[in-house]
C-alpha positions as a printed NumPy array, in Angstrom:
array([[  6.83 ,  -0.809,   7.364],
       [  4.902,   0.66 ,  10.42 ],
       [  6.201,   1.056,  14.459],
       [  9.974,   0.441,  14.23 ],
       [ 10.566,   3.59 ,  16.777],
       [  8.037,   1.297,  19.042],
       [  9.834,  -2.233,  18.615],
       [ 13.464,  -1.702,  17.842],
       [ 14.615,  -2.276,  21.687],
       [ 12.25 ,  -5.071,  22.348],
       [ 14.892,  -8.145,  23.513],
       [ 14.522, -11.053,  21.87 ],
       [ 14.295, -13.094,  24.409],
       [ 11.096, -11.4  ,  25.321],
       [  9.731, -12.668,  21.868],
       [ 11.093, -15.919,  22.71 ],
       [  9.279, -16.284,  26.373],
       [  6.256, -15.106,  24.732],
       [  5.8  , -17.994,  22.373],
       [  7.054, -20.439,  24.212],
       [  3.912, -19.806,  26.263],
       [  1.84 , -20.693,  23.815],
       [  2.734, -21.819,  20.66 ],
       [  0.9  , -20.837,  17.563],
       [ -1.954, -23.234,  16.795],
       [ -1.219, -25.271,  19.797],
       [ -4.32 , -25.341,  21.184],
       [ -6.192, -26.473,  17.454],
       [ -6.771, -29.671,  19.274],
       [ -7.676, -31.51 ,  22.848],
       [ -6.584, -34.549,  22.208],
       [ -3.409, -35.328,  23.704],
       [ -0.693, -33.142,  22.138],
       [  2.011, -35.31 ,  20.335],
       [ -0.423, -38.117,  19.204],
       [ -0.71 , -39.054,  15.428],
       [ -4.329, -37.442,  16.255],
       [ -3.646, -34.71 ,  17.804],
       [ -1.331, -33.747,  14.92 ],
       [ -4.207, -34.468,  12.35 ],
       [ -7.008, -31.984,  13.965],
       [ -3.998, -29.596,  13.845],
       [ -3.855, -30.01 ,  10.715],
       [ -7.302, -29.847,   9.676],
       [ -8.439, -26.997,  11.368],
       [ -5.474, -24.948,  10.452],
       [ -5.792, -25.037,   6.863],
       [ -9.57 , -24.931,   7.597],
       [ -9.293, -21.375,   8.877],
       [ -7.018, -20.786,   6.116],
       [ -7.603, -22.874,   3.293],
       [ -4.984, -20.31 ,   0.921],
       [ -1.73 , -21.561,   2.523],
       [ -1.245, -24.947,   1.023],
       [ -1.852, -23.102,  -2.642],
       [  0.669, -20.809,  -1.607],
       [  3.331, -22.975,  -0.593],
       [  2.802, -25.298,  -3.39 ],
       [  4.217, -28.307,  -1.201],
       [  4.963, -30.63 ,  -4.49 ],
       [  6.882, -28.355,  -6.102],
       [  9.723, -28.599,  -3.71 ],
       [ 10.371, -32.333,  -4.291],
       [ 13.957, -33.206,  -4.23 ],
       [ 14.531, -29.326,  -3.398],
       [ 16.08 , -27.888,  -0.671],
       [ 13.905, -25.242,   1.719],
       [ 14.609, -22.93 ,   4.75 ],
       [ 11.66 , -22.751,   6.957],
       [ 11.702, -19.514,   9.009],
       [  9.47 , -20.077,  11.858],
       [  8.392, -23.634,  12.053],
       [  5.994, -23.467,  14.873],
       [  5.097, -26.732,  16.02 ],
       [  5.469, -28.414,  12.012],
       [  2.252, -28.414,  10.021],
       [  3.636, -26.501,   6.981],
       [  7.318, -28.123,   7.595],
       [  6.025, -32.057,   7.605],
       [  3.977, -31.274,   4.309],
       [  6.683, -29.926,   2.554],
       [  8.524, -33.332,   3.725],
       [  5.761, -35.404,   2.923],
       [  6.241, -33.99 ,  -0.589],
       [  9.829, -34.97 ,  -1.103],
       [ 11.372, -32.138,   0.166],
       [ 14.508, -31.66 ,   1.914],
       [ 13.601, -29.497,   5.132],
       [ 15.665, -27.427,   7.597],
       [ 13.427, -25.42 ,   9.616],
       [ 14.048, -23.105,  12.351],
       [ 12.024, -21.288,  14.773],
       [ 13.182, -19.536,  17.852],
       [ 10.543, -21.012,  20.549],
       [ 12.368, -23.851,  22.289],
       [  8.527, -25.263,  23.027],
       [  7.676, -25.261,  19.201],
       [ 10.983, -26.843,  18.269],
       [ 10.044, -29.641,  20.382],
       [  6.649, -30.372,  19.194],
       [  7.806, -30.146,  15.949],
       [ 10.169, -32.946,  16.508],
       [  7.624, -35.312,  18.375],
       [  5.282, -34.569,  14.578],
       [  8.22 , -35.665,  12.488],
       [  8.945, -38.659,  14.129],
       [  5.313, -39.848,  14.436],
       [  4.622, -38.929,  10.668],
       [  8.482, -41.051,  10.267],
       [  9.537, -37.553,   8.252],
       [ 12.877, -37.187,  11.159],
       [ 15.076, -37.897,   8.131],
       [ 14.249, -35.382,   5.857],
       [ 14.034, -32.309,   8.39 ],
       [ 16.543, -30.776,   9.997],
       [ 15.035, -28.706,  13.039],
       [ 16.828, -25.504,  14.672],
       [ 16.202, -23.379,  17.858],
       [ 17.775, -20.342,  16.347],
       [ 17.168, -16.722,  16.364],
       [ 15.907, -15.895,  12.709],
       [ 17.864, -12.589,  12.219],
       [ 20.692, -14.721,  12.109],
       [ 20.255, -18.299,  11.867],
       [ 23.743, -19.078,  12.927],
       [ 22.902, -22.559,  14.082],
       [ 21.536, -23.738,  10.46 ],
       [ 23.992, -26.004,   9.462],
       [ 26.096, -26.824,   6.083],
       [ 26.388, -24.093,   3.579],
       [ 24.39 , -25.555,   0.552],
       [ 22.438, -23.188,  -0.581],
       [ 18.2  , -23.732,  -0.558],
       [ 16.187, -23.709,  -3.569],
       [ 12.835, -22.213,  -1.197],
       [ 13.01 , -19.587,   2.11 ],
       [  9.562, -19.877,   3.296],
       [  8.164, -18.046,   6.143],
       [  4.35 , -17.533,   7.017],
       [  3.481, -15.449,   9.592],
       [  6.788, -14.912,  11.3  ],
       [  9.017, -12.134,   9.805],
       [  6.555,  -9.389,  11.219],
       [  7.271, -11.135,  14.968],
       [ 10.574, -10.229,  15.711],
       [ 12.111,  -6.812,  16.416],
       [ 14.708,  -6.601,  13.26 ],
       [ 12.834,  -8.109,  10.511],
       [ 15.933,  -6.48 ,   7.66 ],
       [ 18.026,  -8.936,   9.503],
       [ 15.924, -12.167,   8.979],
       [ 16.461, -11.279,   5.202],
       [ 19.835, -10.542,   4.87 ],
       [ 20.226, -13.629,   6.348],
       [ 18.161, -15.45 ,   4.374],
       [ 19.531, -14.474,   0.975],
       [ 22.924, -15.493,   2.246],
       [ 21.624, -19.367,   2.404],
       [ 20.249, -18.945,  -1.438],
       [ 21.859, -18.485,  -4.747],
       [ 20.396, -15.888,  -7.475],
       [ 17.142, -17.432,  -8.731],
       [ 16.123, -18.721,  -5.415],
       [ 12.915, -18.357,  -4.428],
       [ 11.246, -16.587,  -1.438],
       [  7.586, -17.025,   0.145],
       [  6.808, -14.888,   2.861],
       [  2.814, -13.62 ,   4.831],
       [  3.289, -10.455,   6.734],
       [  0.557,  -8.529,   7.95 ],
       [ -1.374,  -6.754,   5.963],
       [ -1.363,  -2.876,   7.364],
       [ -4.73 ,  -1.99 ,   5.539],
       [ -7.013,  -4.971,   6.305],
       [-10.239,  -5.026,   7.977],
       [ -8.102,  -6.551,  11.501],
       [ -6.022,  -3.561,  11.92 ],
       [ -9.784,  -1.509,  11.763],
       [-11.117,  -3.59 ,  14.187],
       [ -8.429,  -3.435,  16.823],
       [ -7.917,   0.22 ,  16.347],
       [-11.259,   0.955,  16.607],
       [-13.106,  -1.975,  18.561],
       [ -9.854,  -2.392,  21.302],
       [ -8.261,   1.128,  20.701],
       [-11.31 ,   3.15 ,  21.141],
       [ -9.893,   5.151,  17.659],
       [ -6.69 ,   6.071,  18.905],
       [ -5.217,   4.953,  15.935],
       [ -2.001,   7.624,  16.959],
       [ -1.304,   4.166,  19.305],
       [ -2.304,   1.735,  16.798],
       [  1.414,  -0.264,  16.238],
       [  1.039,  -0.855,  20.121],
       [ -2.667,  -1.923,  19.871],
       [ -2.303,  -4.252,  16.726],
       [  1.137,  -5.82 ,  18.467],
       [ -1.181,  -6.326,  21.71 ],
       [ -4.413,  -7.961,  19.807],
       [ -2.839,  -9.546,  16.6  ],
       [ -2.412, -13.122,  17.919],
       [ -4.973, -15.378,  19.439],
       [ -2.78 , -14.939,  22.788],
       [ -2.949, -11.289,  23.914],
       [  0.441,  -9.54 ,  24.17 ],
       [  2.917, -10.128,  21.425],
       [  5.767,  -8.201,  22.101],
       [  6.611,  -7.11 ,  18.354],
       [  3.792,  -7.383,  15.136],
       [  4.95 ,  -5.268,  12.184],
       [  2.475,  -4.677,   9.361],
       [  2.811,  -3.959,   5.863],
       [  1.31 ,  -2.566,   2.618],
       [  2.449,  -3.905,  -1.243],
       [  4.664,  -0.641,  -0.673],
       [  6.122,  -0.974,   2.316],
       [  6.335,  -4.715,   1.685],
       [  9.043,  -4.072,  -0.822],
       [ 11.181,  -1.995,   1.072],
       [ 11.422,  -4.887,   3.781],
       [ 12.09 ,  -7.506,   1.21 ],
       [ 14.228,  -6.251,  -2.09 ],
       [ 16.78 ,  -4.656,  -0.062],
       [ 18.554,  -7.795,   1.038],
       [ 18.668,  -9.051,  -2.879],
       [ 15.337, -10.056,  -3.707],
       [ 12.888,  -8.424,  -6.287],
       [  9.252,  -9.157,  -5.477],
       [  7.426, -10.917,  -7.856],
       [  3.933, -10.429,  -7.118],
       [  1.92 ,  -9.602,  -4.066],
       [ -1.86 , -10.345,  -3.137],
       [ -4.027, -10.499,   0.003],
       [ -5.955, -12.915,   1.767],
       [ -7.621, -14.144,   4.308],
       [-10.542, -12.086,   6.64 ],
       [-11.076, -14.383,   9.914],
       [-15.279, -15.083,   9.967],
       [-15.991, -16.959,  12.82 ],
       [-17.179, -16.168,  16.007],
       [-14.201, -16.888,  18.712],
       [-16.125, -17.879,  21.619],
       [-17.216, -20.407,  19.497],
       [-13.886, -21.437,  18.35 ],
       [-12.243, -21.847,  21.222],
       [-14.973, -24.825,  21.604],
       [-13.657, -26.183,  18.364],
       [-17.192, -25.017,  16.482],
       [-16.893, -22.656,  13.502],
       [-20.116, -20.819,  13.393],
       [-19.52 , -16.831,  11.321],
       [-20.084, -13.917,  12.293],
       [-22.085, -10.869,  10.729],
       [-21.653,  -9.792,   8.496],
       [-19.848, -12.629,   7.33 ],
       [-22.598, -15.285,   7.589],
       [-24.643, -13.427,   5.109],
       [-22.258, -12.496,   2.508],
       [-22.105, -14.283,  -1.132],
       [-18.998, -16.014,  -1.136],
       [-17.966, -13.792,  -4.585],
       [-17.948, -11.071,  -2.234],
       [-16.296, -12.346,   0.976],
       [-13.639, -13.769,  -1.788],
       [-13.72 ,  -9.534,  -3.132],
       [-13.017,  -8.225,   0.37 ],
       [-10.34 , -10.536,   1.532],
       [ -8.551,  -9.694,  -1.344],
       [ -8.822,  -5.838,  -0.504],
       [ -8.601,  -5.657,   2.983],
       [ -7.367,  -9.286,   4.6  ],
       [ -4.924,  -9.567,   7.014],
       [ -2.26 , -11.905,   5.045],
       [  0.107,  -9.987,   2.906],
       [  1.311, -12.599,   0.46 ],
       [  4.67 , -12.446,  -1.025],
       [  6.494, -14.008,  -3.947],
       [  9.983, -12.938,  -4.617],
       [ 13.326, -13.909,  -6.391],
       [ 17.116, -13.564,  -4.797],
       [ 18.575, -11.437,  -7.961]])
């Protein structure tokens, strides 16, 4: 783990303001936000851009299973895990998110089979009953608040031995973190937790954004109770934002001329999602 001397005494509520700003993927559409529509393009463009998640969630294998969603956002990965027979309580600490969340439930008619909570994650007080789940699944969240230990500790406390964990961090050694530290830092990499924090999201300014290695990884996650299973990287962004923001994907160089075998080589070396499968022992 990188920067905890940096983001130890950031408040929480900080993080919270901060997303309820903007929350994550929000913006994937310009149709009117809450429509069946809207919800679709969401959809489609964010597993566009990243086309790994649904194989790492593995949405039908949770039928009839209980899973804790840390860090909902505004649903995509939460009403696909419902859509797949899964019994959902997911919680996410942006008051904003929680509520679009709730407005894609009930138009997909999933209300009944998710449970939604404004919570904060390093304790998830709120999340009710004490059953315990079968799945904690988090992507893209643990690194994004100031006392990630405590997000797992309470986490194993909702599972049983056997349960099973999927978690993305951010992947310390991935092309990103070069390109912030070097592109937005000017080199001063002695500053990079600050810089990556400050450039990591598609909004500018995110209070807290830890980042990992398969080392480091493990020292976050098997000292609550979990023993990693396996660990892999993916994911190198290729497009050109300007044009995204217009809802056009065009690449960038050098990723417009590179085989796909390669691009597939170099996301798995240096991307920017750290994937994580682990067991509560």
């Amino acid at each position: 783990m990188s920067g905890s001397s940096v983001f130890d005494e950031v408040p929480i509520d900080r993080v919270r303001r901060y997303w309820d700003n903007r929350p994550r993927n929000v913006r994937h559409s310009a149709l009117p936000v809450g429509s069946r529509e809207y919800f679709d393009e969401v959809e489609a463009r964010k597993y566009f851009v990243e086309p790994h998640i649904p194989g790492f969630a593995e949405f039908d294998r949770w039928k009839g299973k209980r899973v804790l969603e840390i860090g909902c956002g505004i649903g995509t990965d939460t009403v696909n895990f419902a859509r797949d027979g899964a019994e959902v309580v997911a919680c996410d600490l942006s008051v904003e998110s929680i509520k679009i969340a709730h407005q894609r439930a009930d138009v997909f008619g999933l209300s009944e089979r998710i449970t939604f909570v404004n919570t904060n994650t390093e304790l998830m007080e709120e999340v009710p009953d004490d059953r315990p789940f079968d799945l904690v699944y988090s992507f893209g969240v643990i690194h994004h608040t100031p006392k990630p230990q405590l997000v797992l500790r309470s986490a194993r406390r909702r599972m049983s031995a056997g349960g099973k964990l999927k978690a993305m961090v951010y992947n310390r050694h991935s092309w990103k973190v070069a390109g912030i530290v070097i592109g937005h830092g000017k080199g001063r990499f002695w500053r990079a937790d600050e810089l990556i924090a400050e450039q990591s999201e598609a909004q500018a300014g995110s209070p807290v954004t830890f980042t990992y290695t398969k080392d480091t990884v493990r020292d976050l996650i098997e000292p609550p109770g979990f023993r990693v299973d396996d660990t892999r990287i993916e994911h190198i962004f290729p497009y050109r934002v300007k044009d995204c923001v217009e809802y056009r994907y065009k690449k960038r160089f050098p990723f417009r001329v590179m085989p796909a075998p390669m691009m597939r080589k170099l996301e798995a070396s240096v991307g920017w999602h750290l994937m994580v499968d682990a067991t509560a022992v």
